[in-house]
N, C-alpha and C positions, 0 to 999 in steps of 0.2 A: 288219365289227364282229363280232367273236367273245362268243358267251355266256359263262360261268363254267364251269370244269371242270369234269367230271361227279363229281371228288373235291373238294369245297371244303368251305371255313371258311365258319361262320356267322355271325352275331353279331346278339342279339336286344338291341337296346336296351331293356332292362329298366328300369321305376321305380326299380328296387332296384341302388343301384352296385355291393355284395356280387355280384347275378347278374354284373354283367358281367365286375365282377374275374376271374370263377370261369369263364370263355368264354374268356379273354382268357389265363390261365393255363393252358389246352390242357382245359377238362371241356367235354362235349359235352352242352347243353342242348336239351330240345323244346320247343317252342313253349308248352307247359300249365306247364314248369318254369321257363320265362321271366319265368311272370306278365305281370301290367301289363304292356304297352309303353307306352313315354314317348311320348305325344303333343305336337305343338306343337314340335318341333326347329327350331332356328330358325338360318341361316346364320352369326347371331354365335355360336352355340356350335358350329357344326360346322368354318366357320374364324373364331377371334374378331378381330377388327378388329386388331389390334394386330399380328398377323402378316401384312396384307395387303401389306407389301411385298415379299413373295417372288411372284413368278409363274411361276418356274423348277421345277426337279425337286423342291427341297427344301420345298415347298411343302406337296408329300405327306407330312411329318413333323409337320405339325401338324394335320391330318384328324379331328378331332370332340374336340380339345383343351379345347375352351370346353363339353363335355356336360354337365351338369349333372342330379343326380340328388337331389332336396334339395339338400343345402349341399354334394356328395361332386364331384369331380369327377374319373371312375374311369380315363378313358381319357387318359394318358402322351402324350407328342412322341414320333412313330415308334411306336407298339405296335402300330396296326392293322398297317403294313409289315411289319414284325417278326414279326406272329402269320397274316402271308398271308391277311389275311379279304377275301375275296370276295364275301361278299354280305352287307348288311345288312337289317335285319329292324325297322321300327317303326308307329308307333300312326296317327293323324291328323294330318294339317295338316303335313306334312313340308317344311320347306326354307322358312317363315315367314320374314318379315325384310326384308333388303337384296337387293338385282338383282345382287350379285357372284357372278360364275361364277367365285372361286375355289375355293366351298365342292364343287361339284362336280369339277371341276379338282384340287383336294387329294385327295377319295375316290380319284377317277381314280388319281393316282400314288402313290396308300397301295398300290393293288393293288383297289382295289373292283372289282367289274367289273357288278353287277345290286343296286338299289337296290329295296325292297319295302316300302311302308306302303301305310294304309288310303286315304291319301290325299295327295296334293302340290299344293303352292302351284304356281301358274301359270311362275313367272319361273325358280322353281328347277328345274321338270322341261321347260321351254323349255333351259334354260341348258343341263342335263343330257343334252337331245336332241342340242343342237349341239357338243355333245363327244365322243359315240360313248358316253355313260354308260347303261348300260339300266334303267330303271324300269318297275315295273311293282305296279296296285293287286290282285292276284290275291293273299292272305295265305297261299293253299293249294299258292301253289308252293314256298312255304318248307319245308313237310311235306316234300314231294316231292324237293327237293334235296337234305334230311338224308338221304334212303332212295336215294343217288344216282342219280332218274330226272331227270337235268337236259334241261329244254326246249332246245329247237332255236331258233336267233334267231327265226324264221317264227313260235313259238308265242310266244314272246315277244312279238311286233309285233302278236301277236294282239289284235282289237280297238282298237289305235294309229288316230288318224286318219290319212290319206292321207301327207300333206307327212310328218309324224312320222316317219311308219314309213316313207317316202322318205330323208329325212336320216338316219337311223339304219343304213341298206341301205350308206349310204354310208361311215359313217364319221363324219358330222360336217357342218355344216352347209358350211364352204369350203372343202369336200370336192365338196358337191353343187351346190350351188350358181352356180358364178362362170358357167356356160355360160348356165344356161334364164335370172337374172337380170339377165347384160348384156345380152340378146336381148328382155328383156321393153318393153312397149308400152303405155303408157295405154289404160285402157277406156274406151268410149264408155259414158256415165254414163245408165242404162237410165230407162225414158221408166217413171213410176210410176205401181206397177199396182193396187197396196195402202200401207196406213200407213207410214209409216216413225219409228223411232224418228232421234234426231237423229243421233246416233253412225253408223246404219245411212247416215243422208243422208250424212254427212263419209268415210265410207269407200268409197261409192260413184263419189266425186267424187275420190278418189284411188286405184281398185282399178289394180293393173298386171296384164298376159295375162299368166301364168308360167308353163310348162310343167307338167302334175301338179298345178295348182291347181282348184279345181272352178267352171266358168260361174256357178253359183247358187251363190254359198256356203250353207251352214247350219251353226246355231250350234255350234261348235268346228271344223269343218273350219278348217284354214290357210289365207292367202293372205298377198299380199305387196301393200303400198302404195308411194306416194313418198310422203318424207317433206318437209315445209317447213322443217322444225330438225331436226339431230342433235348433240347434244352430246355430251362426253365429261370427265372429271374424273381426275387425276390418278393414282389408285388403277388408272384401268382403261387409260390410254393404252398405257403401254409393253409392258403384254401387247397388244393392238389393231394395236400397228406390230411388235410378234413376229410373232404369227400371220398378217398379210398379207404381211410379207416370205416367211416359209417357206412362202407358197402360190402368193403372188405374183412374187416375189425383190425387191431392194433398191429399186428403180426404178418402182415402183406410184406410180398417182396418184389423186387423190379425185376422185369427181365431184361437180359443185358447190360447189368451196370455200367459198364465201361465204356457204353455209348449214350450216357445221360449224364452230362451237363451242368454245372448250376453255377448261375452269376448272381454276386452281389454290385448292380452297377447303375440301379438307376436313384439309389440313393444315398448315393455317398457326400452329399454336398447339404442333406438336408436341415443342417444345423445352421446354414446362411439363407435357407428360404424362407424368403417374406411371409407364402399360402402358408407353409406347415408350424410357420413359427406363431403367426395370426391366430390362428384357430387352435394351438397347442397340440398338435398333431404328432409331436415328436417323439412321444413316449410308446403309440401305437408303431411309426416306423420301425421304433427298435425292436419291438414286439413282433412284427414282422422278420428284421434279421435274425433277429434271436431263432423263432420259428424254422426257417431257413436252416440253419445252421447245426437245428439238434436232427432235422431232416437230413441232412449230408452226414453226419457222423453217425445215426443210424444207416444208412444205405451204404458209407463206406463211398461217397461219391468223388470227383473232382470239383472242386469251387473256386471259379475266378474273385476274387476280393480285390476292391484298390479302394480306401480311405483317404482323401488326404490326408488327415490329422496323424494318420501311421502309415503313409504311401511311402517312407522310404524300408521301412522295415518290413510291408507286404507286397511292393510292387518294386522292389530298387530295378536299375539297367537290368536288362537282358530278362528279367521274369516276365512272361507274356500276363497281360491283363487286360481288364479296358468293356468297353460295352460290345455288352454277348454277340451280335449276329456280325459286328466288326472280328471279334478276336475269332468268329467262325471263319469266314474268308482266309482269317493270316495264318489260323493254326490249323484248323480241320478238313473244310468240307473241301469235295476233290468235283472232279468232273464223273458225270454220270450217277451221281447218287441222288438221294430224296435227304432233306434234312429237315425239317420241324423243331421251331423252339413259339413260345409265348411273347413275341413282339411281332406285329405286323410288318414291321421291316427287315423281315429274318428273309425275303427276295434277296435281301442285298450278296448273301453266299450264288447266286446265280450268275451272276461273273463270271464264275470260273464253269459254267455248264454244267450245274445240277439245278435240281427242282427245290428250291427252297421257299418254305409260305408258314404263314405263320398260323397258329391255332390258337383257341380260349383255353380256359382250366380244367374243364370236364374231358375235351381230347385230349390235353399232355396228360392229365390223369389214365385218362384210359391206355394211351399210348407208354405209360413209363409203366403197366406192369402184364401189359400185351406184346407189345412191339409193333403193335397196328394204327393205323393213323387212318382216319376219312379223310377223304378228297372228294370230290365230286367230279366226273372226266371232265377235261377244260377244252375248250376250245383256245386256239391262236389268232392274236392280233400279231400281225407281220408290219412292225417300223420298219421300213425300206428305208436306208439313210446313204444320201450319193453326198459328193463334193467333202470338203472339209472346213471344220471351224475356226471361223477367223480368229487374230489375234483379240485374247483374252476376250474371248464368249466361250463359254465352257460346256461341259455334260447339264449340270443345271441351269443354264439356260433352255438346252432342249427340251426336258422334264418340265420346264416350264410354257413352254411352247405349247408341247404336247397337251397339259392340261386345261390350257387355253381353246382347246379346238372342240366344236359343235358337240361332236362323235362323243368325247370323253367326260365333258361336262353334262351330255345328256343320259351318261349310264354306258355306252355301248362297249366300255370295259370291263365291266362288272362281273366277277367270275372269270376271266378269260386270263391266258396266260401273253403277258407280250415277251413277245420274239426281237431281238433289236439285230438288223443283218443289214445286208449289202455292200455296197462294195467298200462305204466308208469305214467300215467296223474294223475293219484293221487297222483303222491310224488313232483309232482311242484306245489310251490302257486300259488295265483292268480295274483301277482306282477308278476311272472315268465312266466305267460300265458297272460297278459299283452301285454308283450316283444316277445310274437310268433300274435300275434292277432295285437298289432300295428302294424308291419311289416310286413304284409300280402300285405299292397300296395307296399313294394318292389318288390313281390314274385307277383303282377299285380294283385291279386285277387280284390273280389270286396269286401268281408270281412272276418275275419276270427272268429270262433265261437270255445268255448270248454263247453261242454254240463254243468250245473251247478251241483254241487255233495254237500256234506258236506263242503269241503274248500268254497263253495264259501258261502255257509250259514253262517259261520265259521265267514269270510271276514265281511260281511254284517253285521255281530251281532258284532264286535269286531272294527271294522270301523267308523259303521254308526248310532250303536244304534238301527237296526233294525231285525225283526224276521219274517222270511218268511218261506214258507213250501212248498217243492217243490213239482209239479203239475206232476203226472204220466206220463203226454206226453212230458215232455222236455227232452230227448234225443232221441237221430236217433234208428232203429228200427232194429235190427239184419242183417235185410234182405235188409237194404233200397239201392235205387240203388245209386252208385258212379261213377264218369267219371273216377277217376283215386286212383292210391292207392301207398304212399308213404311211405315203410316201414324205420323206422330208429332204432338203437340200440345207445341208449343213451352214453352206458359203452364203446362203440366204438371211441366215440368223443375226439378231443383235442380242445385245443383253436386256434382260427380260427381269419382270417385276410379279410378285403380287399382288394385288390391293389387301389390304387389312381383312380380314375371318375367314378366309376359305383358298388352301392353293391353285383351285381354279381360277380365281378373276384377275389371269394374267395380261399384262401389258407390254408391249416395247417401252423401254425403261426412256427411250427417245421423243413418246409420247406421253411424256408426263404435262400435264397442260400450263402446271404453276411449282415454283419450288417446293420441295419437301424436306421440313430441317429434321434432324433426327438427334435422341438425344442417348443412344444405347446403339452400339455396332458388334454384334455375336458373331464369331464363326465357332464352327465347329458341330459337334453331335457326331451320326453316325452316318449322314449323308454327309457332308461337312468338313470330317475329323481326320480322313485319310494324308498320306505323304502327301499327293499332289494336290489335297487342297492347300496344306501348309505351304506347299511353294508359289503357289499364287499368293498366300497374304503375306507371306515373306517377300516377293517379287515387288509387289504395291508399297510393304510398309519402307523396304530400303530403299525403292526410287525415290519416294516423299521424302525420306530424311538426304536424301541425296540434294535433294533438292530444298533443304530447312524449309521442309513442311515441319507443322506442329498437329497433333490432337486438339480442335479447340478445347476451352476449358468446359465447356456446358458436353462435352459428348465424352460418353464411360466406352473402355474399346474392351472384349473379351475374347481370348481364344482357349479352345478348352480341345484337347485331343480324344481323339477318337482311342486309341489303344496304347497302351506303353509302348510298343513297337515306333508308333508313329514319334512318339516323346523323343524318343532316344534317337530317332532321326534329325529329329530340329535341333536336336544337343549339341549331335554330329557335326552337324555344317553350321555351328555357331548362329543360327536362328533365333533365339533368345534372347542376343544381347542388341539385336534388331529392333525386338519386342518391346524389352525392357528401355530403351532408351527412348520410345514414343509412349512410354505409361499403359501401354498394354497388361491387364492383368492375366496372367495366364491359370489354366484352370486344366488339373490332374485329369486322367482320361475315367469318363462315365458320362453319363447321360447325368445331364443339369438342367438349363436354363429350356430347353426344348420341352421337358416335360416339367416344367412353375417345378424345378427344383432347387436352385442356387442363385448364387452369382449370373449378370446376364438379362434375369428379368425384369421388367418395369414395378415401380413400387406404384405410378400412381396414374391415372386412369388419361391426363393430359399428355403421358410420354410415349414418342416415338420408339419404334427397334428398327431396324434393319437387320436381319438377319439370315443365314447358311444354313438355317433349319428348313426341316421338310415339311413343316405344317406349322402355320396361323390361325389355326379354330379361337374363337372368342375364347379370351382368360387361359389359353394355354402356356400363355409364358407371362403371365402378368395381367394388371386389369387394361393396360395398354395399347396401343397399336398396332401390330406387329406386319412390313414388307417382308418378303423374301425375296432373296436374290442371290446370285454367284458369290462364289468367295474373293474375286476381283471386285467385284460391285462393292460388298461391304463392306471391305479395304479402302478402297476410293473414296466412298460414302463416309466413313471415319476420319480420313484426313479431309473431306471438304464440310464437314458438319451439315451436308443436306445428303440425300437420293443423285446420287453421280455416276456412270460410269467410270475404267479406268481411263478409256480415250478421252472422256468429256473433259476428266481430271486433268490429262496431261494439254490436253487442248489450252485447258486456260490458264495455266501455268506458262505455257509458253507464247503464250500471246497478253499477258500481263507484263506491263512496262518496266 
């Protein structure tokens, strides 16, 4: 792995899109003339969803396409290639978002070659290690390159933990990797000597010897586990069977098949997307399933599918289907395990008291024909949560809370696993713990865990059909040590909002200053999509018609499920004809409108959303607005055609003459 020239391009991602035009068109700015750097870059602006079906060369033509600076969107298809920038230059929280290592992987083949902010998300400078991509949080070597004293890899790796700055020596992670990881060996799971938090117990019980890994981990050294599940999902397969062919050659095999996975689910709806229909994208998605698809029939694997165009003859009642880390929770993952799939949201299996987190393409590659996964040891954030939630404020409310707070907007989640306990955690399901556990990758953790009690036995026996008996060492240990400790009071909470680009810049939904009309109401996804969201929009949509409420006519209302599981529940208790009589359109279970895939999202740049998705990054659901908020709020929000709660709702209904 070679550094950056000693003559290179810079490029300071400036607040201001004017600076970058003026970089980007050959004027050489210092860092004081940069101003602001953009904080908070997030994967869908660096590659935005819509072009993920490239994984090829051309890939690098669309490299920080989706940037957004205000409403400006300065950087072109092909300009960084074009202008040879080599090193980028920005603020905080770098590489926010989704677990796709194409956003790195595009920099890569723009010509990037050293990436530099204050700060990086976990997944994306994972992603970017195992690419041979250099990152580094030093802002003062940006000076230093402009004045051409360019560092030497060695100063670069500088301060790198171990593994890190190992795969990077190399090249790339299956580069380094395929030797010390086939060779690796189950640890004998060490006789305890001090506390443990739970996460600490579940990783010990799956540590593998790997060459270069440290005996005692501490908090961020690397090591490598086995995994119990490895999934993968369409967008990242046929980069996945690339990269181990060309490492491997044609003829590799997986270790474990029967514990690897594969969903077609995040684009099933793509034939009604506005992005993929705009830009003719649609030929490459297939290109992707298809890819998929000879990959599963080669490996002999299992493959979740649900189309709507053919959902009744691939997904009818009772076939489990739906989006991967949801139909994980309903069908798979148990308490005490490790599980790894390719979406950031794959925390959401931690529900039920295992360690679920999500990885790029070069790990599930590595992982699907090792059975070894990277982690880095994590430390614990402990939500201490007393009291209980008032009527209709939910789990995402608190998620929303949470991300609203100093601590978590300023990083101090990053890498770290949150813990959700205390004494209230027993009066939320596991649907509800869910919706704190998938959203953990907002909150930059690496995943989040709620120790398994009776509810989740509960769950399991009433779900799945199955009966387990929980194991004396699955919860954290009175004493066990924590990085940080987040108390919250349930009875405290109202319902809560985001503002538009970032699920940080939360509000009390009561402190809105001015009305906010809205012309799109989504529920659903995989935060979203579960039973007991459906019962809240089911709750809200039949008291409104109870009360001849209407949908105005300027607002489109969308519910889309989370798994066929959840479908066949709303079937069950007549949900539907609920739906359908307020002009709801309902939408087959897959990831849509949350990832600019379907039905759901805004066509044009003036429209509002309100929506039960987990993330608002610029242009991810449209060139539009986008609130988040409860699945009661955007029930509410859709029968009164602005930003409502349900109280607010019922307030003026009943005080209306």
């Amino acid at each position: 792995m070679n550094p950056p020239a000693s003559t290179c391009r810079l490029l300071y991602l400036s607040q201001d899109a004017r600076l970058i035009r003026r970089q980007l068109a050959g004027e050489v700015l210092t860092r004081a003339q940069a101003g602001p750097l953009r904080d908070d870059v997030s994967t869908d602006e660096i590659t935005p969803v819509a072009i993920l079906g490239h994984y090829d060369d051309r890939l690098g033509d669309f490299a920080h396409t989706g940037l957004r600076c205000g409403e400006d969107t300065p950087i072109g298809p092909g300009v960084l290639r074009r202008q040879a920038v080599q090193v980028i230059v920005a603020g905080s929280r770098y590489g926010k978002g989704s677990s796709r290592e194409h956003s790195p992987t595009a920099e890569r083949l723009a010509g990037v070659r050293l990436v530099i902010a204050q700060s990086f998300e976990r997944l994306y400078r994972q992603n970017a290690d195992n690419i041979g991509l250099l990152t580094s949080t030093d802002l003062s070597l940006a000076d230093r390159i402009a004045q051409g004293d360019m560092p030497d890899l060695e100063a670069l790796l500088a301060g790198r933990e171990p593994l890190a700055a190992a795969i990077l020596r190399a090249g790339g992670l299956l580069r380094w990797g395929q030797g010390p990881l086939r060779a690796a060996r189950p640890r004998p799971v060490p006789a305890q000597t001090a506390p443990r938090t739970l996460v600490q117990k579940i990783l010990e019980r799956h540590l593998l010897d790997v060459a270069g890994t440290p005996a005692r981990p501490q908090p961020g050294e690397g090591v490598f586990v086995r995994a119990d599940w490895r999934f993968i999902h369409e967008y990242y397969t046929g980069m996945a069977d690339t990269l181990l062919g060309q490492a491997l050659g044609p003829d590799y095999r997986l270790q474990d098949s029967a514990s690897v996975l594969v969903f077609e689910d995040h684009t099933s709806y793509v034939r009604e997307s506005p992005a993929h229909l705009r830009a003719g994208l649609v030929p490459l998605i297939d290109a992707l399933c298809h890819a998929q698809r000879g990959f599963v029939a080669r490996h002999d694997l299992h493959c979740y599918r649900t189309l709507p165009e053919a959902e009744a003859a691939l997904a009818p009642d009772g076939v489990p289907a739906g989006i991967s880390h949801a139909v994980m929770a309903e069908q798979h993952a148990l308490p005490g395990q490790v599980v790894v799939g390719t979406d950031s949201h794959t925390p959401h299996s931690g529900a039920l008291g295992c360690l679920a987190f999500g990885v790029g393409t070069s790990d599930m590659a590595s992982a699907m024909v090792t059975g070894a996964v990277r982690v880095p040891w994590p430390q614990t954030v402990l939500v201490e949560l007393t009291g209980r939630l008032p009527e209709s404020v939910t789990a995402k409310d608190l998620v929303l809370h949470l991300l609203a707070l100093p601590f978590i907007r300023g990083g101090g989640g990053i890498g770290q696993v949150f813990e959700f306990a205390g004494e209230a955690i027993g009066s939320l399901s596991v649907d509800e713990r869910a919706t704190l556990t998938n959203m953990t990758a907002e909150l930059g953790g690496l995943s989040g865990i709620v120790a398994p009690d009776e509810r989740t036995v509960r769950f399991l026996r009433e779900r799945r059909g199955i009966d387990i008996v929980l194991e004396d060492w699955m919860q954290s240990d009175p004493d066990a040590p924590v990085a940080h400790r987040l108390p919250v009071d349930l009875s405290a909470l109202t319902p809560m909002l985001a503002r538009p680009g970032d699920p940080g810049q939360g509000l009390a939904l009561d402190r809105l200053e001015a009305p906010v009309r809205i012309d799109i109401a989504y529920g659903g996804s995989c935060t979203a999509g579960k039973r007991e969201d459906f019962d809240h929009y089911h709750a809200v949509l039949a008291w409104g018609l109870a009360q001849g409420l209407r949908v105005p006519a300027h607002v489109q209302v969308f519910l889309q499920y989370g798994t066929t599981a959840v479908r066949d529940y709303c079937r069950e208790r007549g949900y539907e004809r609920t739906f359908d009589a307020l002009g709801v359109r309902i939408l087959q279970p897959s990831c849509g409108a949350c990832a600019n895939g379907g039905p759901g999202v805004s066509t044009d740049a003036s429209q509002v959303t309100v929506s039960a998705i987990n993330r608002n990054f610029p242009g991810r659901s449209g060139p539009g607005q986008v609130w988040l908020a409860s699945p009661p709020t955007v029930m509410a929000s859709a029968l009164a055609g602005e930003l409502l709660s349900w109280a607010q709702l019922q307030a003026r209904v009943q005080s209306a003459p």
